[in-house]
C-alpha positions as a Markdown table, in Angstrom:
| # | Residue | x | y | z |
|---|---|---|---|---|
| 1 | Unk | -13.2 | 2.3 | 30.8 |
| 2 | Unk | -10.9 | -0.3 | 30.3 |
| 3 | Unk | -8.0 | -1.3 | 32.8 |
| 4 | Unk | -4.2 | -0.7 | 32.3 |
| 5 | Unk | -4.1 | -4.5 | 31.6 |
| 6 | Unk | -6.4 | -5.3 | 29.2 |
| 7 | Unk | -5.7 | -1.5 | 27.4 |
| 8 | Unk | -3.2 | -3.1 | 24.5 |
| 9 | Unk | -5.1 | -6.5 | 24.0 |
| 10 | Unk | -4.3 | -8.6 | 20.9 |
| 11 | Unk | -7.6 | -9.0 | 18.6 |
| 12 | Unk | -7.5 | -12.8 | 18.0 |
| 13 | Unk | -10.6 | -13.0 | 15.7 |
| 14 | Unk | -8.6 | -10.0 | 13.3 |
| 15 | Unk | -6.3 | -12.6 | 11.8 |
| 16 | Unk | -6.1 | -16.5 | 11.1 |
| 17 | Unk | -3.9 | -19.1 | 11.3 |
| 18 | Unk | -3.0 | -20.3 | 8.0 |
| 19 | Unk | -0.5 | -22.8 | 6.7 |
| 20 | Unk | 2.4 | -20.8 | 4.0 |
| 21 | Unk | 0.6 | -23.1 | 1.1 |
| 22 | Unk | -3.2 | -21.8 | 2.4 |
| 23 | Unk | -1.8 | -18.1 | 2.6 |
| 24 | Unk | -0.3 | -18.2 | -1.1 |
| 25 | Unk | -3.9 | -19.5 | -1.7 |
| 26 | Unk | -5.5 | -16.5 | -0.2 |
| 27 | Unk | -3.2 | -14.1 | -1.2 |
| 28 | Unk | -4.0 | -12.4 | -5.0 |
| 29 | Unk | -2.4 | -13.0 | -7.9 |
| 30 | Unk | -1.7 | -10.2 | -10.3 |
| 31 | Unk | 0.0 | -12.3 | -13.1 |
| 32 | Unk | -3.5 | -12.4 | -15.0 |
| 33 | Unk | -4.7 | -8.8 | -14.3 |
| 34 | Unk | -3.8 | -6.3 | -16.6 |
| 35 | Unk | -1.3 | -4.0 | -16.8 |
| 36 | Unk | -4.3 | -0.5 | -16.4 |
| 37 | Unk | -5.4 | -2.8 | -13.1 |
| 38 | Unk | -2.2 | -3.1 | -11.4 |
| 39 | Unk | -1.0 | 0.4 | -11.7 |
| 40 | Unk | -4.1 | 1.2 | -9.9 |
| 41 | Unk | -3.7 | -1.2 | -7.4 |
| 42 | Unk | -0.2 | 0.6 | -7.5 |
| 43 | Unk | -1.7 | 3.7 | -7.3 |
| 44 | Unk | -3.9 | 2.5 | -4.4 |
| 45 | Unk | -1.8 | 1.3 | -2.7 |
| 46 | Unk | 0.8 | 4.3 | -2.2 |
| 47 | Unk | -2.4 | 6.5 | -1.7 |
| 48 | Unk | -2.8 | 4.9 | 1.6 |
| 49 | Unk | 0.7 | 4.6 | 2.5 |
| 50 | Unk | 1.3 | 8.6 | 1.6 |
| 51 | Unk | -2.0 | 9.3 | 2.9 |
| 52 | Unk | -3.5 | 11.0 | 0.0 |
| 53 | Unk | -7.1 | 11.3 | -1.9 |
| 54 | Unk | -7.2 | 9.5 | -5.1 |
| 55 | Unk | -8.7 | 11.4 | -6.7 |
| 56 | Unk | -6.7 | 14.6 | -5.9 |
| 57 | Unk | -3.5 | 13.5 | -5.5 |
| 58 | Unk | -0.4 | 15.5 | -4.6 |
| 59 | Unk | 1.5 | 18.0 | -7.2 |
| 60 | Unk | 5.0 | 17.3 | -8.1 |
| 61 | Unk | 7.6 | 20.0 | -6.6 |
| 62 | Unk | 9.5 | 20.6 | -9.4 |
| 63 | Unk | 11.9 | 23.1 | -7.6 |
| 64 | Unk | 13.2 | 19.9 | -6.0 |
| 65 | Unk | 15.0 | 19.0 | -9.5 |
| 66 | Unk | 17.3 | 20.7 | -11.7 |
| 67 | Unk | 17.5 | 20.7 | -15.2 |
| 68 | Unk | 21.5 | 20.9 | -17.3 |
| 69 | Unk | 22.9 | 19.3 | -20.5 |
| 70 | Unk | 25.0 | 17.0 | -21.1 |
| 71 | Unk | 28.3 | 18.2 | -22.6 |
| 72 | Unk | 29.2 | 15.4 | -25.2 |
């Protein structure tokens, strides 16, 4: 069982230290994917942050909205 001090240690082999130019290097670039990959890297992407299945994702509540006409 760890102790009350080392309980909250920072994991120093999780990350490097990278200069901004290495980073931009490492970090992906989406300009020559196409526009079917990136929606589902979109798609991805809010799965995790809504904490959903992909492949059984969430129903819209359409009594949140409310349908009129425009008079004009």
């Amino acid at each position: 069982m760890p102790d009350e001090k080392n309980k909250y240690r920072l994991d120093r082999t999780a990350f490097k230290i990278m200069t901004v130019e290495e980073a931009d290097k490492e970090m992906r670039d989406y300009r020559d994917t196409s526009y079917k990959e990136r929606l589902e890297v979109a798609l991805y992407l809010t799965s995790i942050a809504y904490k959903f299945d992909m492949s059984n994702p969430p129903r819209i509540d359409r009594s949140a909205f409310q349908i009129s006409k425009l008079n004009g």
